[in-house]
Rosetta silent file (secondary structure, phi, psi, omega in degrees, C-alpha in Angstrom):
SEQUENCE: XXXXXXXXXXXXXXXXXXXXXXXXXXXXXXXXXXXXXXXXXXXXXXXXXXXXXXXXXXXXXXXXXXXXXXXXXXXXXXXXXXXXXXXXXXXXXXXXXXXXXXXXXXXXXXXXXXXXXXXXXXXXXXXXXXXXXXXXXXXXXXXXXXXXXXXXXXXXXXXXXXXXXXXXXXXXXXXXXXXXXXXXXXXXXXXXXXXXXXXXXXXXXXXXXXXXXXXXXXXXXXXXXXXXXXXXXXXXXXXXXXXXXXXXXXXXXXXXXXXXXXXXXXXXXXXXXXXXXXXXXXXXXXXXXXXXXXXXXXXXXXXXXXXXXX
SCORE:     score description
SCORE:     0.000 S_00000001
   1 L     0.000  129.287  168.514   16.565  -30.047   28.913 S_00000001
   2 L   -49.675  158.333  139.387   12.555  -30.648   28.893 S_00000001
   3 L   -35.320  172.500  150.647   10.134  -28.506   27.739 S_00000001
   4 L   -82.425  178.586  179.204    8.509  -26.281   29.167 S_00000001
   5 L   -82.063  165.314  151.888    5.211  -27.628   30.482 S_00000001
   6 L   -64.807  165.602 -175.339    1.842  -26.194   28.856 S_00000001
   7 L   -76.231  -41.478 -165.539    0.237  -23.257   30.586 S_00000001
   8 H   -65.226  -48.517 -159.667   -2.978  -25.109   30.526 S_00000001
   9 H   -82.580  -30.048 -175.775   -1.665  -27.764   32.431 S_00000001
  10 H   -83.839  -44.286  168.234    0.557  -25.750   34.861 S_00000001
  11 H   -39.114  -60.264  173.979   -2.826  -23.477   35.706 S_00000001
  12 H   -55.445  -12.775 -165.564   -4.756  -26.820   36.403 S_00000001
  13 H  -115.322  -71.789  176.040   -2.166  -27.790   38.952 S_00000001
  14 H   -45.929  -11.592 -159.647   -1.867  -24.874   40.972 S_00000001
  15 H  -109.229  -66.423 -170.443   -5.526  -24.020   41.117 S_00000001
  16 H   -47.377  -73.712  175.616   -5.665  -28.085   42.389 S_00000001
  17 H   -48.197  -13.966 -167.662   -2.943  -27.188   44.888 S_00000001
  18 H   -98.510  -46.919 -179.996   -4.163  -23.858   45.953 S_00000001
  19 H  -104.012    3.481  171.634   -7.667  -25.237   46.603 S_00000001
  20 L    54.846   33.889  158.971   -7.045  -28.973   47.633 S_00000001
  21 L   163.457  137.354 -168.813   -9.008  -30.759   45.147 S_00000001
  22 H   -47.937  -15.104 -178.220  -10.037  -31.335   41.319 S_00000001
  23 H   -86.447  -28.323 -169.785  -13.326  -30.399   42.024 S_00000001
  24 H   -74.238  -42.792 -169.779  -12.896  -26.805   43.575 S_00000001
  25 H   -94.582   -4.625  139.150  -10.385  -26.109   40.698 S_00000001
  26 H   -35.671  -56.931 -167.923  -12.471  -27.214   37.653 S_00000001
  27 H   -58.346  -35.887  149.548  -15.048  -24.579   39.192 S_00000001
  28 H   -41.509  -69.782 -121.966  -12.305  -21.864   39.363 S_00000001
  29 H  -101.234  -30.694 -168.377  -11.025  -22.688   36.011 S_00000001
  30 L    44.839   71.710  134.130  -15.064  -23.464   34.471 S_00000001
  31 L  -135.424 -157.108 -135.196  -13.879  -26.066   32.724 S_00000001
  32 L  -107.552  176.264 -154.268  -14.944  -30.191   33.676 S_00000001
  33 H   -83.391  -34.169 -161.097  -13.787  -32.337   36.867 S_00000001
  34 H   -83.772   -6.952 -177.883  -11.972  -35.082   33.929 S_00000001
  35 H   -98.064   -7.063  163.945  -10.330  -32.271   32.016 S_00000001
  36 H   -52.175  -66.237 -162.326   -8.273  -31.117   35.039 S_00000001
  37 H   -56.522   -4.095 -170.327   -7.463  -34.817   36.044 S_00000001
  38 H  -109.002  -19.909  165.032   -6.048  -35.042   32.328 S_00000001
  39 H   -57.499  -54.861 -161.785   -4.293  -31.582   32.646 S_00000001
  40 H   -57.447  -26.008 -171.287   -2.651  -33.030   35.907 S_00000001
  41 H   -90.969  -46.253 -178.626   -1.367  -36.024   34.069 S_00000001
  42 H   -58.743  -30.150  171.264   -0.162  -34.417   31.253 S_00000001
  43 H   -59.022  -31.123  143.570    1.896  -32.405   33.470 S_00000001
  44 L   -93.124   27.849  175.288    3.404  -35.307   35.319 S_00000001
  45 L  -109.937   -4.659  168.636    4.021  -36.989   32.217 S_00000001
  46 L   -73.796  -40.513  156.873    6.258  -34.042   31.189 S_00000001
  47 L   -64.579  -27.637  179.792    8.056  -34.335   34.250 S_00000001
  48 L    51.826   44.382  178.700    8.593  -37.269   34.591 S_00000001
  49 L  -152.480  130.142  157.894    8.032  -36.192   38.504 S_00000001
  50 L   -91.493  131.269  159.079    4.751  -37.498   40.665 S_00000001
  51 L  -100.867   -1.167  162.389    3.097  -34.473   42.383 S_00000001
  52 E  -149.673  168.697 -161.550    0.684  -35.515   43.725 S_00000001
  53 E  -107.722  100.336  171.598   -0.260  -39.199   45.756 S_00000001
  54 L   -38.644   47.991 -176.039   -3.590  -40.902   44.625 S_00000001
  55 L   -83.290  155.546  171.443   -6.238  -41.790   47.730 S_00000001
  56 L   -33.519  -32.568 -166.006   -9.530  -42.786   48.130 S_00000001
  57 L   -88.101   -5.862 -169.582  -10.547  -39.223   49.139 S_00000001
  58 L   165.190 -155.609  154.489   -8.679  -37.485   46.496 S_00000001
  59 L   -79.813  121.739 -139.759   -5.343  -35.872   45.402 S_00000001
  60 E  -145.897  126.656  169.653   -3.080  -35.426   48.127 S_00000001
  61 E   -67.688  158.363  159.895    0.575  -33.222   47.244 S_00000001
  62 L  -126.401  153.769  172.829    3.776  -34.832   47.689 S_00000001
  63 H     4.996  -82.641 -131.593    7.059  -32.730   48.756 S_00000001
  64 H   -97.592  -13.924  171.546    7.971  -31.998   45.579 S_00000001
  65 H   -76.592  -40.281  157.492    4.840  -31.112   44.089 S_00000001
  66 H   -30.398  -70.747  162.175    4.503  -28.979   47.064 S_00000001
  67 H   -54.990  -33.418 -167.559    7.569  -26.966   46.403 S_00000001
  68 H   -82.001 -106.286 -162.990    6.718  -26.784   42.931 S_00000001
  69 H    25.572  -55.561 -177.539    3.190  -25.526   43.433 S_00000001
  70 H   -68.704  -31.605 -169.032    4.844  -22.437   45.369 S_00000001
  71 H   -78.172  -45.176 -174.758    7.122  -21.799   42.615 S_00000001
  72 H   -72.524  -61.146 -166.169    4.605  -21.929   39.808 S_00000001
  73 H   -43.341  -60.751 -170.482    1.752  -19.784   41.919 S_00000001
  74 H   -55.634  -43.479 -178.479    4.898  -16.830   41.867 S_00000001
  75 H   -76.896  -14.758  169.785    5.394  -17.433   38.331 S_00000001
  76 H   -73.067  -50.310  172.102    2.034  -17.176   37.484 S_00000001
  77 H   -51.250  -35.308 -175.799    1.370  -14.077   38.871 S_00000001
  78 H   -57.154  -51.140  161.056    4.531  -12.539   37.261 S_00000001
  79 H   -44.496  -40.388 -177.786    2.763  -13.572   34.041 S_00000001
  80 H   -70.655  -40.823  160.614   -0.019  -12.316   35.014 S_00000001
  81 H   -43.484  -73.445 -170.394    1.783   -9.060   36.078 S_00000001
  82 H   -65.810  -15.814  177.769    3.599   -8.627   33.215 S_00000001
  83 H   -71.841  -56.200  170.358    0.565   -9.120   30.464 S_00000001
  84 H   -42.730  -57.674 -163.261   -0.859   -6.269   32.206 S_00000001
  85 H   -44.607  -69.018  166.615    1.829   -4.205   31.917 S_00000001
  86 H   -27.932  -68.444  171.573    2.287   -5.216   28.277 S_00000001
  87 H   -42.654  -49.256 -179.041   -1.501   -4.234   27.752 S_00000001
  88 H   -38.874  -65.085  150.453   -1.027   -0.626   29.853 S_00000001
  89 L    -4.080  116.240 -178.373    1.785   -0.016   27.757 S_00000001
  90 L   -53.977  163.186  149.229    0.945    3.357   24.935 S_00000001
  91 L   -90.198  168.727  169.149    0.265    2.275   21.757 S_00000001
  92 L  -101.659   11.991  156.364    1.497    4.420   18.985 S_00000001
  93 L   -75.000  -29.009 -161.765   -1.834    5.798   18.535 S_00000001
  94 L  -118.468  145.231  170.401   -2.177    6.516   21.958 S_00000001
  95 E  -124.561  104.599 -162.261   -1.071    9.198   24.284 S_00000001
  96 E   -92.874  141.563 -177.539   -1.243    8.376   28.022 S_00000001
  97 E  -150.659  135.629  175.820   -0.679   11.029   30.450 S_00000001
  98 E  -117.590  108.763  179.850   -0.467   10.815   34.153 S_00000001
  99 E  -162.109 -175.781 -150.060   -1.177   13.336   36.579 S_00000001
 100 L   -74.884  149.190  176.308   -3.316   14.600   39.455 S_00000001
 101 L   -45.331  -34.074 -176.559   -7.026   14.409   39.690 S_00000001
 102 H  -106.439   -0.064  165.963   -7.887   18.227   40.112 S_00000001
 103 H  -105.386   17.601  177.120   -5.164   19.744   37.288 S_00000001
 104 H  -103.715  -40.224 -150.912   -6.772   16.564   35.065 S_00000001
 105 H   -71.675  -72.597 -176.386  -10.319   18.358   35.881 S_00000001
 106 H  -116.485   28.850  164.396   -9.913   21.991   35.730 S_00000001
 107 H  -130.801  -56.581 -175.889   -6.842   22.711   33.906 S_00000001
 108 H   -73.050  -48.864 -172.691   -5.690   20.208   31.550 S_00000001
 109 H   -36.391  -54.217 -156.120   -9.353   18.648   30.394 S_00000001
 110 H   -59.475  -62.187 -171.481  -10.993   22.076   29.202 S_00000001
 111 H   -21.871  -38.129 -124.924   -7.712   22.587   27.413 S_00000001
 112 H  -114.134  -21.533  167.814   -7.257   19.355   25.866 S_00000001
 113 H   -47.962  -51.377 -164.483  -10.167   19.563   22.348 S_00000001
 114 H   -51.892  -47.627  179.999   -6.841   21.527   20.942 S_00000001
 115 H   -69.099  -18.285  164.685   -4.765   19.080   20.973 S_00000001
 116 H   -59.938  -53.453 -169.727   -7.037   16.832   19.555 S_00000001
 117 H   -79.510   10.412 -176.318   -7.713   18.873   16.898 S_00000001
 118 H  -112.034  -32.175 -178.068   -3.835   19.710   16.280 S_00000001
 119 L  -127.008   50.155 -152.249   -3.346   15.678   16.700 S_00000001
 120 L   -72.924    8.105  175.303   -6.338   14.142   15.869 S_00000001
 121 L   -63.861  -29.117 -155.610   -4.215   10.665   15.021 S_00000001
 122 L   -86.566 -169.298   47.903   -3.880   10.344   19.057 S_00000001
 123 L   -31.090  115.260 -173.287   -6.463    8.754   21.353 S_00000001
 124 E   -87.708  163.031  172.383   -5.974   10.206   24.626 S_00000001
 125 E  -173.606  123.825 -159.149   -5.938    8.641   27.918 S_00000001
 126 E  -118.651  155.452  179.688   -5.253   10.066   31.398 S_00000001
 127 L  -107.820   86.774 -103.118   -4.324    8.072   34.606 S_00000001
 128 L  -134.944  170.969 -172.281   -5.535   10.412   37.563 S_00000001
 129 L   139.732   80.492 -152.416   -4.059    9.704   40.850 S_00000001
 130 L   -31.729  -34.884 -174.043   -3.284   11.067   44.036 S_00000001
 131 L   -68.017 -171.712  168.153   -0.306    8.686   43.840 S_00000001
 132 L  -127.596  120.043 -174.154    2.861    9.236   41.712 S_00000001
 133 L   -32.047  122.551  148.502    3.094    7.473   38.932 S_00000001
 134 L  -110.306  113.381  178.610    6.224    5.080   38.316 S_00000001
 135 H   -21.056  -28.848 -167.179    7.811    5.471   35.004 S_00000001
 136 H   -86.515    4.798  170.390    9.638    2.604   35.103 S_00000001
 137 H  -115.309    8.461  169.589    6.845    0.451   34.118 S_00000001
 138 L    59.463   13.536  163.886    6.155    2.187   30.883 S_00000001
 139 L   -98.197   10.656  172.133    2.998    2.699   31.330 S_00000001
 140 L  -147.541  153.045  170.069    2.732    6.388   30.177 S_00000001
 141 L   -95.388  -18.937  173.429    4.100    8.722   28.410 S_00000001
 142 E  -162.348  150.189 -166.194    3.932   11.866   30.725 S_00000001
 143 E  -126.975  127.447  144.004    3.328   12.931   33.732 S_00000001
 144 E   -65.724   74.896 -147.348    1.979   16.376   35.265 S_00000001
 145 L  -100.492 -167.296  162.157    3.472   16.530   38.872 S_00000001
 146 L  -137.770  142.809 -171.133    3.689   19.201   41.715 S_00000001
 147 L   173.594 -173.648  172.553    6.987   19.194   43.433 S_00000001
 148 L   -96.823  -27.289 -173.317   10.235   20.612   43.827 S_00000001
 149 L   101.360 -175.090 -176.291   11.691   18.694   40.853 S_00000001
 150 L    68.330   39.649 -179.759   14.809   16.634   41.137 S_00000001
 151 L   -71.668  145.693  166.726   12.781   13.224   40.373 S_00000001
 152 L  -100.913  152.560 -170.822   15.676   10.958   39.552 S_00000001
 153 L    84.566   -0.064  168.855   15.389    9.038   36.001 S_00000001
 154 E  -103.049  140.275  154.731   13.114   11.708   34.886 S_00000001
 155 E   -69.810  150.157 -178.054   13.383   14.413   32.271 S_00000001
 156 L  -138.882  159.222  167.916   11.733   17.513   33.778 S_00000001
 157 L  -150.925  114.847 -178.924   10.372   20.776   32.484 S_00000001
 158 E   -90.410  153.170 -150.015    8.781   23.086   34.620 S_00000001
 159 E  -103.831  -56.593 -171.401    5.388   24.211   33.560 S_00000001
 160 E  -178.001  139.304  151.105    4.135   27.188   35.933 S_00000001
 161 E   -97.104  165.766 -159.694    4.042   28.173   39.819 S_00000001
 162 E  -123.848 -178.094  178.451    0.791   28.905   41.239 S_00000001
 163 E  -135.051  162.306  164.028   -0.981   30.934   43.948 S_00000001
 164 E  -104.568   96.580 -169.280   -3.441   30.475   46.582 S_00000001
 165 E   -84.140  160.198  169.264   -6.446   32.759   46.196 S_00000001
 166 E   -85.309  156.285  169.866   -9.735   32.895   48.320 S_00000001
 167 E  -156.964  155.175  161.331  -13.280   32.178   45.906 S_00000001
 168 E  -130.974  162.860  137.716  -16.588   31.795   46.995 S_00000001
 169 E   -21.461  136.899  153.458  -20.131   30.791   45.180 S_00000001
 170 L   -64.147    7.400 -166.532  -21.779   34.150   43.845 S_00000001
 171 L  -109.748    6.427 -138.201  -24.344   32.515   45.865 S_00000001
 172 L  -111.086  113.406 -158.864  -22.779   31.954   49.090 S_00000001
 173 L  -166.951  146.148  175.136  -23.954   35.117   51.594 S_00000001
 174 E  -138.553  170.476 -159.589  -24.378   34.698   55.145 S_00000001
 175 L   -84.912  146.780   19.917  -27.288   36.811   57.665 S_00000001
 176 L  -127.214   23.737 -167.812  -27.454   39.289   58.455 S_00000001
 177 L   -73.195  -57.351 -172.282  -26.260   41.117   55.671 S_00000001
 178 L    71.745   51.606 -167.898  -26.737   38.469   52.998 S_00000001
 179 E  -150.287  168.076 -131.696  -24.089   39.682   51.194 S_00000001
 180 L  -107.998  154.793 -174.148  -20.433   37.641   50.283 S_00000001
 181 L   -76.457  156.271  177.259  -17.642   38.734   53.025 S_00000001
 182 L   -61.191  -85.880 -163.420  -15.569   41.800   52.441 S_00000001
 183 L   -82.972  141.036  148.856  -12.719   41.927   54.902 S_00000001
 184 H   -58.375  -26.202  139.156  -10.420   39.540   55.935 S_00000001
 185 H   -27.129  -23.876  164.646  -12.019   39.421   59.044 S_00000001
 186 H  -107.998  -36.011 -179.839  -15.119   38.024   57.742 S_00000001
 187 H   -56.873  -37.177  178.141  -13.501   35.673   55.516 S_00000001
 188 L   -96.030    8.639  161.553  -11.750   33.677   58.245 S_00000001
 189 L  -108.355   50.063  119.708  -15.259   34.052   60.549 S_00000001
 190 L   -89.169 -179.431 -167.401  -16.912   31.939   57.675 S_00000001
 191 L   -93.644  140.502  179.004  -17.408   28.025   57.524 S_00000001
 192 E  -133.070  149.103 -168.381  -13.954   26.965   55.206 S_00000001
 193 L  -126.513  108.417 -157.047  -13.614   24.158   53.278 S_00000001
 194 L  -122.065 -153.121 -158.675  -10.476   22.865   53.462 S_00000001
 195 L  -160.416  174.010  142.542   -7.312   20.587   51.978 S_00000001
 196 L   -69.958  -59.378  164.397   -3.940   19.271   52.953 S_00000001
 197 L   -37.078  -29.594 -168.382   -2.632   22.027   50.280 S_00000001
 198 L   -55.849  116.126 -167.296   -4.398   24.690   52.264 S_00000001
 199 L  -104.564   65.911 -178.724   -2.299   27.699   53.639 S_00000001
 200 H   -86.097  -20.131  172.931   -4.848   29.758   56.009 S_00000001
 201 H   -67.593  -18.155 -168.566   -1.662   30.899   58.494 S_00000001
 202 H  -109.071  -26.521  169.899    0.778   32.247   55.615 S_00000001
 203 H   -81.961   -6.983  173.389   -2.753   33.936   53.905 S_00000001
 204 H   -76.295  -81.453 -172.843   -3.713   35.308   57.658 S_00000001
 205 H   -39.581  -57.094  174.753   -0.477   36.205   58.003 S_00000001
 206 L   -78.762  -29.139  166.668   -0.032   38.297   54.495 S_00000001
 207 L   -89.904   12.617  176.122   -3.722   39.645   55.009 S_00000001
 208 L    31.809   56.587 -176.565   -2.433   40.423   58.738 S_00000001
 209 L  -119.106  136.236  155.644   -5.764   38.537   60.538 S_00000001
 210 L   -34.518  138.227  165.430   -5.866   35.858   63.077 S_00000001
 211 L   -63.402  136.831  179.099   -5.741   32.427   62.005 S_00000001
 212 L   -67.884  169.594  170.624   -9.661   31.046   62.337 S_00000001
 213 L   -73.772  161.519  179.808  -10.352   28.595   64.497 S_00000001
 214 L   -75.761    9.299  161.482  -10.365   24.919   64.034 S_00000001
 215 L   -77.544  -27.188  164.312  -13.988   25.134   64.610 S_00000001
 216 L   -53.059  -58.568  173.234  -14.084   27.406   61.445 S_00000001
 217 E   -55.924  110.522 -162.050  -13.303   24.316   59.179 S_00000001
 218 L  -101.018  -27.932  136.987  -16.910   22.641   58.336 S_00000001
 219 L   166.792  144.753  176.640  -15.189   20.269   56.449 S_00000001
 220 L  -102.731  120.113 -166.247  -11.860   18.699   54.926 S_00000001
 221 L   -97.014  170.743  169.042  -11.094   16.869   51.898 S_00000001
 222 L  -101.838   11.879 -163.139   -7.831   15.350   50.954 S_00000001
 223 L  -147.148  102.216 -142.489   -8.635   15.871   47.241 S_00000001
 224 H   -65.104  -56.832 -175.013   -9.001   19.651   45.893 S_00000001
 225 H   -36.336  -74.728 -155.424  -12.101   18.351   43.332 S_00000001
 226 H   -44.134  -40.074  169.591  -13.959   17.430   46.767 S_00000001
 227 H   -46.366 -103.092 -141.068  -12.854   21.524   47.988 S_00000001
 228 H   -36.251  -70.998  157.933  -14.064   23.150   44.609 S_00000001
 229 H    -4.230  -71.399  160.402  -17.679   21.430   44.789 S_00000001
 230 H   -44.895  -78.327  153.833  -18.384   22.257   47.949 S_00000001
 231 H    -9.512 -106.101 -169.976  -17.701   25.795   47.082 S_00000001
 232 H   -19.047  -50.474  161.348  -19.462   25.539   44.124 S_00000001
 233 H   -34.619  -39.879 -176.634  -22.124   24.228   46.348 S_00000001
 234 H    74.709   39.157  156.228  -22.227   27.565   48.391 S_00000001
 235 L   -28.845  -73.299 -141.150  -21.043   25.591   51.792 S_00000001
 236 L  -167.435 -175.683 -170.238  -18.655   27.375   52.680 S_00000001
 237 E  -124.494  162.617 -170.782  -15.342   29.525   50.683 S_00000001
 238 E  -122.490  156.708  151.907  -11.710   27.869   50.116 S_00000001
 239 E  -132.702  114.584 -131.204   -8.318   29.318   49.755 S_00000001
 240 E  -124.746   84.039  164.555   -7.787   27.618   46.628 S_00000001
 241 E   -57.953  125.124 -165.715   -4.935   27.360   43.708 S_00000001
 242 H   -30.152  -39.175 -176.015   -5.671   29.608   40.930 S_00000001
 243 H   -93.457   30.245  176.421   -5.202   27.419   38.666 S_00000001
 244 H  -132.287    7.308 -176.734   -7.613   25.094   39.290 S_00000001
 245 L  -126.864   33.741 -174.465  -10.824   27.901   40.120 S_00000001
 246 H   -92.561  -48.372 -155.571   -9.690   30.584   36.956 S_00000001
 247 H   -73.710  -38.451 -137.703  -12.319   28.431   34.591 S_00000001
 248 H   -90.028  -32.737  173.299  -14.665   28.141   37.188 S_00000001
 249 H   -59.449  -39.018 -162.314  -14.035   32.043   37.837 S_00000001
 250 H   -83.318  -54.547  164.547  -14.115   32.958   34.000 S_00000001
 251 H   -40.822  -33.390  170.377  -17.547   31.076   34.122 S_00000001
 252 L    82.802   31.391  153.590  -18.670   32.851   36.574 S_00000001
 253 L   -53.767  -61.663  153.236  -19.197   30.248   38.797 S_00000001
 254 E  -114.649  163.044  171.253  -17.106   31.130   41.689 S_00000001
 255 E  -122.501  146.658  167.744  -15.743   34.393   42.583 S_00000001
 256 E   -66.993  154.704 -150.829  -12.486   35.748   44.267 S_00000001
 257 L  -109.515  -51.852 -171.078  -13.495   37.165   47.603 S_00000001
 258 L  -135.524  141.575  176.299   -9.807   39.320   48.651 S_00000001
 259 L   -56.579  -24.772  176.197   -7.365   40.513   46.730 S_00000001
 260 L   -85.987  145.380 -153.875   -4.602   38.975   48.963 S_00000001
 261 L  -124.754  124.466  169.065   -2.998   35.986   47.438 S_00000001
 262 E  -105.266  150.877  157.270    0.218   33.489   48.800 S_00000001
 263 E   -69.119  150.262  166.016    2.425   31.497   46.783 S_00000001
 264 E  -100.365  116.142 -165.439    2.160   28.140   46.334 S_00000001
 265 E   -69.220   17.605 -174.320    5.041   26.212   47.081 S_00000001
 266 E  -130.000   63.813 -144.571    4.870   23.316   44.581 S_00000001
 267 E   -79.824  162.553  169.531    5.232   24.532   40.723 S_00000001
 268 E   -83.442  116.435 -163.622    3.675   22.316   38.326 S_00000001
 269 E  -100.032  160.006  165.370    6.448   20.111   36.420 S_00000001
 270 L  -124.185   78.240  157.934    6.013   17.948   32.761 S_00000001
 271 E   -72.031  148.012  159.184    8.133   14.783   33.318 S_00000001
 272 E  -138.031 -168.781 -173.844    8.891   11.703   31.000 S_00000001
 273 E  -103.468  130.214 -158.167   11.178    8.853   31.384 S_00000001
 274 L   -64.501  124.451 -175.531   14.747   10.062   30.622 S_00000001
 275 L  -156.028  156.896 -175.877   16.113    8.906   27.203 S_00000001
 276 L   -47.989  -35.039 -173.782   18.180   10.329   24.225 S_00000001
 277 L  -144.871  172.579 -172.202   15.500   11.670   22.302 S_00000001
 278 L  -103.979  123.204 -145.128   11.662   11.980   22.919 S_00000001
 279 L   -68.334 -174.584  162.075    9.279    9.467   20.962 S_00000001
 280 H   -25.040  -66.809 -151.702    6.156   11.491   18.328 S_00000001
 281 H   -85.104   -1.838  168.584    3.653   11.636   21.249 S_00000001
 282 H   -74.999  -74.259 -172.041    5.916   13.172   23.739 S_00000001
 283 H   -54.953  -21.388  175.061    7.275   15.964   21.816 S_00000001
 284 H   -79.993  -26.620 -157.757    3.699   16.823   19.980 S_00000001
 285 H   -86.803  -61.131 -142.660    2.254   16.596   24.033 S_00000001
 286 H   -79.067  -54.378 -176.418    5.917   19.145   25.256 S_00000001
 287 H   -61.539  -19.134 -179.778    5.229   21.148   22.375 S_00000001
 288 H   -82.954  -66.708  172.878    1.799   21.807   23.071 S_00000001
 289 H   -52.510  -10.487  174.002    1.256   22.186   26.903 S_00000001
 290 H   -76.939  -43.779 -160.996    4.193   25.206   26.344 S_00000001
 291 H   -48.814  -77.465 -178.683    1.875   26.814   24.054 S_00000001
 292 H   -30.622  -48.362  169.400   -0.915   26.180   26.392 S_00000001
 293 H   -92.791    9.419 -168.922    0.818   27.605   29.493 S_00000001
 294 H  -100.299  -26.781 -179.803    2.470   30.467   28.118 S_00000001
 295 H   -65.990  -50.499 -168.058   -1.379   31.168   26.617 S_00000001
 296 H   -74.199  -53.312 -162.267   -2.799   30.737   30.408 S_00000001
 297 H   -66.308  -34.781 -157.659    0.255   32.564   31.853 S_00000001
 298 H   -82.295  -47.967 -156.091   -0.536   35.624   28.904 S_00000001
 299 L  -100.229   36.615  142.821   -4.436   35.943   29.829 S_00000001
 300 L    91.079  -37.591  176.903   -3.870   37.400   33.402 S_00000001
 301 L   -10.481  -69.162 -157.333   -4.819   33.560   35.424 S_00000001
 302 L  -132.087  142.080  160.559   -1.607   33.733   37.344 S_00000001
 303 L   -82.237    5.817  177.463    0.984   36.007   38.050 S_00000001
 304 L   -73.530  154.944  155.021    4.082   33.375   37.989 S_00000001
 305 L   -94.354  101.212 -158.253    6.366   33.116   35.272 S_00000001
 306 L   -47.574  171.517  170.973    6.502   29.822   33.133 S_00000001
 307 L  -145.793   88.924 -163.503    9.849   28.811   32.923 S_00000001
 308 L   -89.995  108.722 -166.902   10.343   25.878   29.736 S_00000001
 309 L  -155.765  130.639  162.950   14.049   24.373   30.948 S_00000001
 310 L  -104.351    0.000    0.000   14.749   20.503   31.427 S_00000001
């Protein structure tokens, strides 16, 4: 059996096939027009196969160079694929965590100097993403989801169910009163700022008020950060899970508006990828975030009940 070819040489010949000529793929490559043509040679002198047919205007494929070319482009990318991966990949210094953009913001971030200072060995690094993460590429070590649970190939633990509360700006007052609404009745005749997460019929419905109108929403994000802002802004008011406006509340930044509250149907879960035992940075991360939510569950935030069960 041959070698394999060099990489150098297999690069120069696909970038020549991909772009139809030694000149385009030197410029791609930034290296010289003669060190291609010498890659190109070495490459059919490994083979002992011509790929490509020599004319006045240039390099021209033949069949079989052709076919290879497609074969090589796929393996190059796989390489290319897979380096990444390899790079993505934790370190044993490092603890990668994946979860959603607004519980990376206002729940886990303030939260997260302790663990430094309980692990100050780690370097942290979070992967934010509306999407959900897949494990199976090893590119994290944990994940913070919302769900029902029942991922398959994941260990699970669930972390806390949530609520949906109303908050406004202390700043936020509309004429002719000037003063932040009361009733439910003024809360669903204000401009709301809304979500895909957003319950205002099952919070109508438990505060026993009309739903507002769709003219009532002033405007809707698909990403709870974009919600909170706005607020914060003194737009317009949200109905909002608690656990992502309690800092902003304890600051005294926004305020809760009505005492009536709905569940949120999505508890927050701490997945990894399932295996007999759990490496250093998982189990210092599992042990910690209990601490953490049994601390946030203790100081009045939310009225659910963690529940730490895989």
């Amino acid at each position: 059996m041959k070698a394999i070819p060099p990489l150098t040489a297999l690069r120069c010949f696909e970038a020549v096939a991909r772009l139809g000529g030694v000149t385009h793929a030197a410029r791609e490559l930034h290296v010289t027009h003669s060190a291609v043509s010498q890659q190109i040679k070495v490459l059919e002198d490994t083979m002992g196969v011509a790929l490509f047919v020599r004319e006045a205007r240039g390099l021209r494929l033949t069949e079989e160079g052709r076919l290879y070319a497609l074969d090589i482009r796929i393996a190059l990318r796989d390489i290319t694929q897979a380096t990444r991966r390899a790079q993505a990949r934790p370190q044993e210094s490092e603890l990668v965590i994946a979860t959603l953009p607004s519980f990376a913001q206002h729940w886990l971030v303030p939260r997260l100097a302790s663990f430094r200072e309980a692990h100050p060995y780690y370097r942290v690094r979070l992967l934010t993403s509306l999407q959900i993460e897949d494990f199976r590429q090893g590119g994290c070590d944990v994940g913070i989801r919302m769900g029902q649970g029942h991922w398959p190939e994941l260990a699970q633990q669930k972390l806390f169910d949530d609520e949906m509360i109303v908050v406004a700006a202390p700043h936020f007052a509309l004429a002719p009163n000037g003063r932040l609404p009361v009733s439910a009745e003024d809360i669903v005749g204000c401009p709301l700022i809304s979500s895909p997460d957003t319950q205002w019929a099952e919070w109508c419905q438990a505060a026993r008020v009309a739903v507002p109108a769709a003219g009532s929403v002033v405007l809707s994000a698909n990403d709870s950060n974009i919600v909170i802002s706005t607020v914060l802004l003194g737009q317009g008011i949200a109905l909002e899970r608690r656990s992502l406006v309690a800092h902003a509340m304890a600051r005294g930044e926004l305020v809760q508006i009505s005492e009536v509250c709905v569940p949120y149907p999505y508890p927050y879960w701490l997945v990894w990828q399932q295996r007999e035992t759990l490496n250093a940075r998982q189990a210092h991360f599992t042990q910690w975030i209990g601490g953490q939510v049994d601390a946030y569950l203790r100081s009045g935030h939310s009225s659910a009940v963690s529940v730490h069960a895989v």
